[in-house]
C-alpha positions, 0 to 999 in steps of 0.5 A, spaced: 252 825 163 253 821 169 255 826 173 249 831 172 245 828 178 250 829 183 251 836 180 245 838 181 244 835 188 249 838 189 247 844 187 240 844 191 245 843 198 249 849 197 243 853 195 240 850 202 245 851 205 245 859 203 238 860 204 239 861 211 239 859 219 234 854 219 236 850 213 243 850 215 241 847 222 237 842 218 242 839 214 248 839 219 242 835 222 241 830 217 249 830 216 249 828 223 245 823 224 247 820 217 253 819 221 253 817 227 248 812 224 254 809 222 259 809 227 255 806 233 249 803 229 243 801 232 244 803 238 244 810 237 236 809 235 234 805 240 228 808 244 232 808 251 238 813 247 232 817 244 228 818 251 235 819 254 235 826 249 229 828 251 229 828 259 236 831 257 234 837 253 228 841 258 232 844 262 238 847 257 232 848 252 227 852 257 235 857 260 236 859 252 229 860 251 230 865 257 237 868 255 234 868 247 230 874 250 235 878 253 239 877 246 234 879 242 234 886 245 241 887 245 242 884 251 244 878 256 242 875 262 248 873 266 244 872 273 238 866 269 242 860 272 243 864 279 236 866 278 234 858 277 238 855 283 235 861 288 228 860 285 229 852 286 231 853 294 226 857 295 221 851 292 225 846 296 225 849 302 217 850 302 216 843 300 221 839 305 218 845 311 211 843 310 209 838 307 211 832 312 204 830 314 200 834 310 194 831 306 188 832 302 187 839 300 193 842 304 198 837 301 197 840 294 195 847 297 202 847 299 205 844 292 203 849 289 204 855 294 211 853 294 212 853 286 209 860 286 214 862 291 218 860 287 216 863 280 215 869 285 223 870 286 225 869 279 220 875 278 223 880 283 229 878 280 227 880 273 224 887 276 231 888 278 235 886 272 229 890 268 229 896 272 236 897 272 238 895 265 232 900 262 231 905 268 239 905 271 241 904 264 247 900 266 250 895 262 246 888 261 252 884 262 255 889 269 247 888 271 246 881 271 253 879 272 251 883 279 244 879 280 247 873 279 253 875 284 247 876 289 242 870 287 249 865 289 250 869 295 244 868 297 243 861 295 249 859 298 248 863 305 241 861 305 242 854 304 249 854 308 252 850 301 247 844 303 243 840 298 236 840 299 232 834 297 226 829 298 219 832 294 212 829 294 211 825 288 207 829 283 213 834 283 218 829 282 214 827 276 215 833 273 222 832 271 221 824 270 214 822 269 212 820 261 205 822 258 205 816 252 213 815 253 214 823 252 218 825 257 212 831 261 218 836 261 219 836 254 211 837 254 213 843 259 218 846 254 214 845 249 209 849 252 214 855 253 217 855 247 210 855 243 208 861 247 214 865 247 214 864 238 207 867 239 209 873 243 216 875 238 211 873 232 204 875 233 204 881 238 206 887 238 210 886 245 215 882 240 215 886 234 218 892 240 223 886 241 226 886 235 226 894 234 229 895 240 235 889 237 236 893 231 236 899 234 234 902 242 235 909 240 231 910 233 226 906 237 224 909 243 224 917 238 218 912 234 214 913 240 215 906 243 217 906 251 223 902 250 224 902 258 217 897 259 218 893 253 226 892 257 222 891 265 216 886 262 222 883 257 227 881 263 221 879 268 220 874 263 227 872 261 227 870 269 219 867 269 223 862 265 228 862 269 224 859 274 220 854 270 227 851 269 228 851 276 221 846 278 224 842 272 231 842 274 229 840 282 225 835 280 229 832 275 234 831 280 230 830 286 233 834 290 237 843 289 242 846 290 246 853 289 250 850 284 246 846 279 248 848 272 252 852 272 256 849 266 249 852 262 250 858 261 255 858 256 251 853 253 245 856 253 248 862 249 252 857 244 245 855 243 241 861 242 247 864 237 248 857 233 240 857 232 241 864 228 240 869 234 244 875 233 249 877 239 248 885 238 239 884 238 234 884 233 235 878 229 233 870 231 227 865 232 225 860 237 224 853 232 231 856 231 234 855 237 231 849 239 234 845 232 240 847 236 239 845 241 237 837 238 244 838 234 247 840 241 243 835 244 245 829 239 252 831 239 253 830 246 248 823 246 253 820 240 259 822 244 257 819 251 255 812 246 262 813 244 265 813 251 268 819 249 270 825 254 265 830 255 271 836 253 271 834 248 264 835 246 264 842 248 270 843 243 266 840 236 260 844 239 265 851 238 267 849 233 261 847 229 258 854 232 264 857 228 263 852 221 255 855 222 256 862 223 262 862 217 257 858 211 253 865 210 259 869 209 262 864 204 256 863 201 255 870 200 262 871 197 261 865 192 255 868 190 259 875 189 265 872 185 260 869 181 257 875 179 
C-alpha cells in the first residue's frame, strides 16, 4: 500500500508525458528547473539571472518564429539570419548618415524612415524567396540558401565588413529598455508571437498553411491558390526577420554582416523541439516558445556553471532526440499492452 501513491504519480507523468508536445515541454521544464535548483541554488532564481534570460531569449524566439512559418508548409528558410543582418545595415546606415544634427520632428522622422527601410528590404527579400519557391517552383532549401548567399553578399560588399555603430537612444532602448522590469524586447516578441498564433489558428490564411504542410498537391485541386498563401507566407517569414534585425541592432548598439549566425541552426532546433513537423502541417506557437525557455534555461544554468558553451549545444541535440523519441515509445507501450 506504501507504494501505490508513487505508482499512481507515476502513472500521471508517463500519461503526461504521452499526451503530447506541450505537456512533454512542460515536464522536461519543471524537470529542469528541479534540477539546476539543486545544483547551483539561489543563484539560479536571482532577479539578475532571470532578467539576463529575458534579454537573451527576443531575438532567437522572434528568428524561429519566422522559420516556424516556412516550416509549416513544408518549407525552410535559409536566408532569415542573411535577411536580419542586411535589413539592420540598411537601419544602421540610415540612422548613423542622418540623424547627427537632426532634432524635433525630423529626428524622430528619421527613426522611423529608417526602421521602414528596413522592414522594406526584408519584404523584398520575402517576395523574392516566395516568388520563386511558389511561381519558379524551386526547392526552399536551394532557394533560400541563394537569397541568404545574396543578402550576405550584399551586406558584406555594402558595409565592406565593417561594423556600424552609435544610435539614438530610443532605438537603443528596444533591445535594453524595461517596461516594470520587463525587458521591452520580450514585450515585442511577445507581441509577434500572439499575432502570428492568431493567424495559423483563427484565420483562414493559417488553416491554408497547415493544408499546404500536409499535403500542397491535394491542396491546390481543393481550390486553393497555394502559390499566394506560399509569396504572402514568406514575405511574412522575412517581415519577422527584420523585427529581429531592430532588436538585434539595438540590443548590441551597433550591426553587422555576421551577427547571428550561429541562429539558424538554433532556430530550427526550436521550432522541431516545440513540436513542429520538419516535412509541414503540424506544430503551434506556445510550443515553439516553451522550447525556446527549456533552450533559453539550459544555456543560462550552464553559463552559471562555468561550463562550455559546446557543450550546451551537445544537451541541446540530445534533448531534442529524447523529445521527438518519447511519442514513439510511448506509443509502443501503449501497443504492447494491448
Amino acid at each position: 500500500m506504501s507504494n501505490a501513491p508513487a505508482l499512481s504519480l507515476r502513472r500521471r507523468m508517463v500519461g503526461l508525458a504521452s499526451s503530447g508536445t506541450v505537456a512533454t515541454l512542460i515536464l522536461l521544464l519543471f524537470a529542469l528547473w528541479v534540477v539546476f535548483a539543486i545544483t547551483i541554488g539561489d543563484r539560479f532564481f536571482s532577479v539578475n539571472t532571470l532578467q539576463s534570460m529575458a534579454f537573451q531569449m527576443p531575438e532567437l524566439g522572434i528568428l524561429s518564429l519566422a522559420m516556424m512559418l516556412a516550416l509549416l508548409s513544408g518549407g525552410l528558410n535559409l536566408s532569415i539570419i542573411a535577411t536580419a543582418n542586411l535589413s539592420g545595415l540598411t537601419i544602421a546606415f540610415l540612422l548613423t548618415r542622418y540623424i547627427p544634427g537632426s532634432q524635433g520632428l525630423a529626428w524622430v522622422g528619421i527613426q522611423v524612415f529608417a526602421i521602414a527601410a528596413g522592414f522594406a528590404v526584408a519584404a523584398l527579400v520575402g517576395l523574392l524567396n516566395g516568388f520563386v519557391i511558389a511561381y519558379l517552383g524551386v526547392s526552399p532549401i536551394l532557394a533560400t540558401l541563394g537569397t541568404m548567399t545574396l543578402c550576405k553578399g550584399l551586406a558584406i560588399g555594402l558595409s565592406r565588413g565593417n561594423v556600424i555603430s552609435g544610435f539614438p537612444e530610443p532605438i537603443v532602448f528596444i533591445g535594453n529598455g524595461t517596461v516594470f522590469g520587463v525587458p521591452f524586447a520580450l514585450i515585442v516578441l511577445a507581441f509577434c508571437a500572439l499575432p502570428v498564433a492568431l493567424m495559423l489558428n483563427a484565420t483562414p490564411f493559417g488553416a491554408k498553411v497547415y493544408m499546404i504542410g500536409s499535403n500542397e498537391k491535394a491542396t491546390r485541386y481543393s481550390g486553393v491558390n497555394t502559390r499566394a498563401v506560399l509569396l504572402k507566407l514568406y514575405v511574412f517569414s522575412s517581415l519577422l526577420a527584420g523585427v529581429a534585425a531592430v532588436v538585434m541592432l539595438a540590443r548590441f548598439n551597433s550591426a553587422n554582416a555576421a551577427y547571428g549566425e550561429s541562429y539558424l541552426l538554433v532556430t530550427i532546433l526550436a521550432a522541431v523541439l516545440g513540436g513542429i513537423d520538419p516535412f509541414g502541417g503540424f506544430g503551434k506557437v506556445g510550443g515553439l516558445l516553451l522550447a525556446l525557455i527549456i533552450l533559453q534555461v539550459i544555456s543560462s544554468a550552464f553559463n552559471l556553471l562555468n561550463l562550455s558553451q559546446f557543450l550546451t549545444l551537445a544537451i541541446w541535440g540530445g534533448i531534442l532526440i529524447a523529445v521527438a523519441a518519447v511519442p514513439h515509445v510511448a506509443g509502443k507501450a501503449r501497443g504492447s499492452r494491448r
